[in-house]
N, C-alpha and C positions, 0 to 999 in steps of 0.2 A: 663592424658590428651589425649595421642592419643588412651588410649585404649576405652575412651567415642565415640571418633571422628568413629574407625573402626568397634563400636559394631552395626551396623547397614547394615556392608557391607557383601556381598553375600559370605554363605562359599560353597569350589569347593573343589573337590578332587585333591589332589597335592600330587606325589610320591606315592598313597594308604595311606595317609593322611589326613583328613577333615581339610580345614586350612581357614580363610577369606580371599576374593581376596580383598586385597590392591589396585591393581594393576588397578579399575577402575578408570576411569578419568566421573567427573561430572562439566555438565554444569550447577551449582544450581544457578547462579545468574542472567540465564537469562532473569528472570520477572525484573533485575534493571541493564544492563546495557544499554537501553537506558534515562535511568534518570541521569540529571547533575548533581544532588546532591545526588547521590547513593556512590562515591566515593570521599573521601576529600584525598590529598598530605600532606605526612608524609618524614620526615627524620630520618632516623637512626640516633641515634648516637654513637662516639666509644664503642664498648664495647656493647650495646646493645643487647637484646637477643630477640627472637620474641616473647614468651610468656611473657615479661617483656612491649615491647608495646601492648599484648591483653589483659596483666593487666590494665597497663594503661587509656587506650584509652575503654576499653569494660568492664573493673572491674572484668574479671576473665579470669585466664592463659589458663582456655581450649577453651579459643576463637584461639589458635594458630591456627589452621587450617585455620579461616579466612581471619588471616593475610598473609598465605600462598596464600589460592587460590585465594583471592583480586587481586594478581601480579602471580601467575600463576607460582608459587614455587614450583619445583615438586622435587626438593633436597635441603633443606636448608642448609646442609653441604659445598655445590658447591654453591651457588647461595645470600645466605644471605650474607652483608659485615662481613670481618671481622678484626676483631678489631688490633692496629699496631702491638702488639706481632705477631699474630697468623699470622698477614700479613706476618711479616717477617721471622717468622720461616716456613711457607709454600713455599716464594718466595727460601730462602734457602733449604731445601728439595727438588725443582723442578728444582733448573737450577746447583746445587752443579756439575753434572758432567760438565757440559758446562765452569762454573768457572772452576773445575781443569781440565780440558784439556785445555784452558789459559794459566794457572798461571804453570803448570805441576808439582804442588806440591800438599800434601796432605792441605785443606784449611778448618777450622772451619764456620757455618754459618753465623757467622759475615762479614766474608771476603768474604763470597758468597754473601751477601748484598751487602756489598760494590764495588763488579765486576759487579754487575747491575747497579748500579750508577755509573761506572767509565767514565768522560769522556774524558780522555787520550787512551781510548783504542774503539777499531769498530765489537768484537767478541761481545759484547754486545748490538748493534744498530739491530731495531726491523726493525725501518721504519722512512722513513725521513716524517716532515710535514710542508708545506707553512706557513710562521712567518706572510703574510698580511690575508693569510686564512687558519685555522690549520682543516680547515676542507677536504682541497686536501693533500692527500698521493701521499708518492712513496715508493716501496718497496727497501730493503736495497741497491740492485744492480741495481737501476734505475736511479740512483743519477750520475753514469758516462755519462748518458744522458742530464744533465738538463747544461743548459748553465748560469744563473743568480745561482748561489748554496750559494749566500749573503741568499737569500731569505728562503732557505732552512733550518730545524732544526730535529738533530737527537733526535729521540726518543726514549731512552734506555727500556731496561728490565724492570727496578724498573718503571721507569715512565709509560710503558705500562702497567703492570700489577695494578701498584695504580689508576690509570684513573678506570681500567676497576671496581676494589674494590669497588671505593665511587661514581660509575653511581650506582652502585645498593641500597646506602643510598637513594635513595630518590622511593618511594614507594607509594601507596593508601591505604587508608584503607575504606576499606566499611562501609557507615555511619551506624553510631549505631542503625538508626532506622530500617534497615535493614537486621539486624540480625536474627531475627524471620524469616522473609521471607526466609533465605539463610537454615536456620534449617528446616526448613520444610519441603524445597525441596529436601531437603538433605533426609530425612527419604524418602519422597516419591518416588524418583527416586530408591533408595535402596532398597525397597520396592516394586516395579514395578516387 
């Protein structure tokens, strides 16, 4: 799949190596993004893989790229949702030392899950958010400021970081009629 995707991009000398520059960034869909029906809204779902909706939705897996550069994916690794295992064993790998300087014991990633969720404890508190409007913040030490703190709701690790997970399920995908056009341009710009 991506080796169809990259056999078209320009190869450069790298280290006294001939290698293909990856590393171009193309704007091939500019001939459709002023058309409203160039892009229809897709959600992930758990577990989802991207070449499993360009199966989908395009009837073959090496449309991943599309699905990529539709949303402007330039690391699916960082940037794709991912599914609640991989959630939480990531969310555990990134804050495992924050949990045990907490807890000041050696702690398995379950318990590191569970110190992002905890709300008996404030070493975990991101940012507080208005409960009549969750859309005004305050950050964690702003909150000795606020005089109504009824109003106020903390929002931990686990909740921050799943927020930010499943904004990224929802996604577009470039209509199918549209595919031609993006291939095309694609050769030609590479080509150029």
């Amino acid at each position: 799949m991506a080796k169809e995707f990259f056999s078209d991009f320009p190869i450069i000398k790298y280290n006294n190596e001939l290698v293909r520059d990856i590393s171009v960034r193309l704007d091939i869909l500019e001939n459709v993004k002023s058309d409203p029906y160039a892009f229809l809204p897709y959600t992930i779902k758990d577990g989802e893989r991207a070449e499993e909706v360009a199966y989908l939705y395009y009837g073959d897996p090496r449309f991943v790229w599309v699905v990529y550069l539709s949303n402007n994916i330039v690391d699916p690794y960082f940037e794709w949702p991912l599914d609640n295992h991989s959630f939480e064993q990531t969310l555990a790998k990134t804050y495992a030392a924050r949990a045990k300087a907490a807890s000041s014991s050696n702690i398995g990633w379950q318990a590191v899950v569970n110190w992002t969720q905890s709300a008996s404890i404030t070493s975990n508190i991101v940012y507080y958010r208005r409960i009549s409007d969750p859309t005004v913040r305050m950050n964690k030490d702003g909150i000795a400021f606020v005089t109504d703190g009824a109003d106020w709701q903390a929002v931990r690790v686990y909740d921050d970081e799943f927020m930010k997970n499943e904004s990224r399920r929802n996604i577009t995908l470039l209509n199918k009629e549209y595919v031609s056009i993006a291939e095309r341009n694609l050769k030609r710009l590479l080509n150029e």
